[in-house]
N, C-alpha and C positions, 0 to 999 in steps of 0.2 A: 106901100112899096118898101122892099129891104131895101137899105143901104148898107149895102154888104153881100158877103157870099157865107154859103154855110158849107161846113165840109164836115160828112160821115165818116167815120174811122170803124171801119171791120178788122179787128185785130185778134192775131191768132195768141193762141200761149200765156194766157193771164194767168193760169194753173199750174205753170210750170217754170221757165226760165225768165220769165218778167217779157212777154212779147213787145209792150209798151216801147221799150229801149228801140228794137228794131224795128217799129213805126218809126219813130220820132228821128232813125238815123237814116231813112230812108226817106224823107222832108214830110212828113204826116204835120208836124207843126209849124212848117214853115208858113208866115205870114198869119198866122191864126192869133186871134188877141185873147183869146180865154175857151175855155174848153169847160164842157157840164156830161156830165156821166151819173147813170143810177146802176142799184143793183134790187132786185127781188130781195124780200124781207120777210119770212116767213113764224118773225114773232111781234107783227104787223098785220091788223085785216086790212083787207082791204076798202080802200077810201081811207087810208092814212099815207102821209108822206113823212117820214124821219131825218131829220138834217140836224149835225153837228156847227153851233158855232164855235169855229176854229179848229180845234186839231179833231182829225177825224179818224185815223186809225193808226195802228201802230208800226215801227220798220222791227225787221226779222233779221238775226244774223244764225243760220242753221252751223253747228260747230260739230267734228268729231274730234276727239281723245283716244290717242293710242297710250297706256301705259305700261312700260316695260317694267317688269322685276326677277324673276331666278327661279327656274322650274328646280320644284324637290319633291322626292316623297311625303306623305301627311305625314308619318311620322315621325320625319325629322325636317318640323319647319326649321329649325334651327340654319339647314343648308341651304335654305333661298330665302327670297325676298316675295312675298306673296302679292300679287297685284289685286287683287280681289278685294285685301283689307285697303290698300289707298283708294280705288275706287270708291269704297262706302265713306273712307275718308272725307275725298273729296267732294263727292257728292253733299255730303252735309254741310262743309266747312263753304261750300259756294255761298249757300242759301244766304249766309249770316249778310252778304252782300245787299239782298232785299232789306232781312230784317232789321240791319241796325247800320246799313249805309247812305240809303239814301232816304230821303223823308219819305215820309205817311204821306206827301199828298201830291209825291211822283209816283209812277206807275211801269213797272218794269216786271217782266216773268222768265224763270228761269226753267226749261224744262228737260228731265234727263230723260228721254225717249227711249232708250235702246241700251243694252246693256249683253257682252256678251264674251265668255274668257273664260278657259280650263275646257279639257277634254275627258277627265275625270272622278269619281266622288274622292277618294283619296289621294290626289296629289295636288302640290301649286300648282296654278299655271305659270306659264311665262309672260304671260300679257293679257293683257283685257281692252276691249273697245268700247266706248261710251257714243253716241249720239245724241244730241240733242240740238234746245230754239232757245235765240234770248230774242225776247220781244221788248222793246224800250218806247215810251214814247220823250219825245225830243229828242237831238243830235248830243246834246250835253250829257246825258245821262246816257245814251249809247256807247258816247267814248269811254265815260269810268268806268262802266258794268266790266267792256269788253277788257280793259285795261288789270281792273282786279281780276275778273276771271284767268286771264292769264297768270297773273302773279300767284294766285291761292294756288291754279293745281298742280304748277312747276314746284311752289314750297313745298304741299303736300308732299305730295312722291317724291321729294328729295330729304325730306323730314324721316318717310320709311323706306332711304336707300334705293327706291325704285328712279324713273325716270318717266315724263308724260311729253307728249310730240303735240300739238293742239292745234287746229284748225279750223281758225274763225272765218267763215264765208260773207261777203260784204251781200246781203239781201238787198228785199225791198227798204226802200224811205220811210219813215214817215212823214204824211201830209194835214194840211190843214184847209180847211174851202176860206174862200177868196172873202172877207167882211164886202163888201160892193156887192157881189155875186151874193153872197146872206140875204141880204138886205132886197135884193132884186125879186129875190124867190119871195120871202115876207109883203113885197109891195102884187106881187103876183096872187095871191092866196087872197089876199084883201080883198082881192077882187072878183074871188070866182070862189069862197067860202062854201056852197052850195055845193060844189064837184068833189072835193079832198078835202080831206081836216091834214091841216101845219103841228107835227109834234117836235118841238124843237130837246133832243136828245141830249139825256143830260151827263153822258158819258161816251169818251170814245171808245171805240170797239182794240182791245188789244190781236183782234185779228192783222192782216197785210193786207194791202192790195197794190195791184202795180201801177192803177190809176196815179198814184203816186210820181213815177217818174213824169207824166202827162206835167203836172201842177210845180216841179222844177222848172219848167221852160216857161211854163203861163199861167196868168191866175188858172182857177179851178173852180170847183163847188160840184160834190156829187154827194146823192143822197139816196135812203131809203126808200123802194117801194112796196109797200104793205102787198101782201098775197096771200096772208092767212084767211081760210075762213071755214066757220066750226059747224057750221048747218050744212056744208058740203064735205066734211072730214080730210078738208085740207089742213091740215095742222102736223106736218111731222118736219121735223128738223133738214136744211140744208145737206146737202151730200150724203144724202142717208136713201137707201134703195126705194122708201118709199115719199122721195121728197115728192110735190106736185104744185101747183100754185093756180091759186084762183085767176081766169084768163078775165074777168072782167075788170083787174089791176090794169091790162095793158093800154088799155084807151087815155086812161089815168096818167099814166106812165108817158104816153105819144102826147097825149096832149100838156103836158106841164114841160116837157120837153120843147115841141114848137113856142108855147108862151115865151120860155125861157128868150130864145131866138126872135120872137115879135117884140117884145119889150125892150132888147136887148138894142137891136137892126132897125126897127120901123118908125120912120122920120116923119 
């Protein structure tokens, strides 16, 4: 007999504006004591299950850069400020942030996505725009990253006269699964060895997920489930036209899931 109730969460927009928020704001967590979430894992076969202990994936803050400087002829940069040169500027001068600010054995990415400025071959432009992700793990290291990033590429562009506008977007969290809930899934395997092999993952993934805002409100614990398999030529990477996943994962998947809830509820 459970003691307790269990509640399914169907939620839209994990891909896009963090749906999670708008579950959660709309009572999806109300009264609930912990919450367990998987995802398909397709550098995983199948009959593995991948679980982080503690921090399991990383927060995202997506940022764009406007940089202003002084449209002129190539020929006389002498009469503008070229925005082009502070961008590569800047772009390098961020990096030093990884490489000689914070330790070897934190974990943070900085990434310049998009790049796009002049209308052109022989003149400045007036401005340029940058895109990019800082992916951080822990709240600590989220705040310096985001903290220097600002300050380098306001100095830069003001170093070559130009001027930059920056806007840092507050992403996804990063999360960590619950040690209790660890430990629960560990006592679970112990005992059903025969069904899934426990690969306990010895890094967190610098991806997002918005499962994250879930495990703010309550413990957590979400983990990998293996879908590769190389005798059926399932093996191509996530979000790729020819992703597919081995369906014999999914019983795997249902069934570690209810455990999770019998183990968890039944008195």
């Amino acid at each position: 007999m459970l003691n307790g109730k269990v509640r399914l969460i169907f939620q839209p927009a994990e891909e896009t504006d963090g749906g999670a928020k708008d579950m959660i704001s709309l009572g999806a967590l109300d009264n609930v004591q912990f919450i367990c979430g998987l995802h398909v894992e397709e550098t995983l076969n199948t009959g593995t299950v991948g679980i982080n202990r503690g921090v399991v994936s990383a927060a995202s803050n997506p940022f764009s850069i406007l940089i202003k400087g002084k449209g002129a002829h190539g020929a006389h940069p002498e009469d503008g400020i070229d925005p082009i040169i502070i961008a590569a500027k800047l772009i390098d001068n961020v990096q030093i942030i990884l490489s000689r600010e914070i330790s070897p054995f934190n974990s943070a990415v900085i990434t310049f996505g998009k790049i796009s400025g002049g209308t052109a071959p022989n003149a400045i432009a007036e401005e340029v725009t940058i895109e990019g992700i800082i992916r951080t793990l822990g709240n600590d290291i989220r705040k310096m990253i985001k903290e220097r990033f600002i300050s380098i590429v306001e100095s830069t562009a003001k170093i070559y006269r130009g001027s930059a506008q920056i806007n840092i977007i507050e992403g996804y969290p990063s999360f960590k699964n619950d040690d209790n809930l660890f430990e629960l899934i560990k006592r679970i395997h112990n005992k059903n060895k025969d069904y899934f092999l426990l690969k306990e993952l010895e890094y967190p993934s610098m991806g997002v997920e918005d499962f994250a805002y879930y495990t703010e409100k309550v413990p957590g614990i979400y983990y990998k489930l293996g879908c590769r398999n190389e005798n059926k030529g399932i093996v191509h990477p996530a979000h790729g036209s020819y992703f597919d996943i081995d369906e014999d994962c999914l019983w795997i998947g249902c069934g570690l899931q209810c455990s999770i809830v019998g183990e968890y509820l039944i008195k």
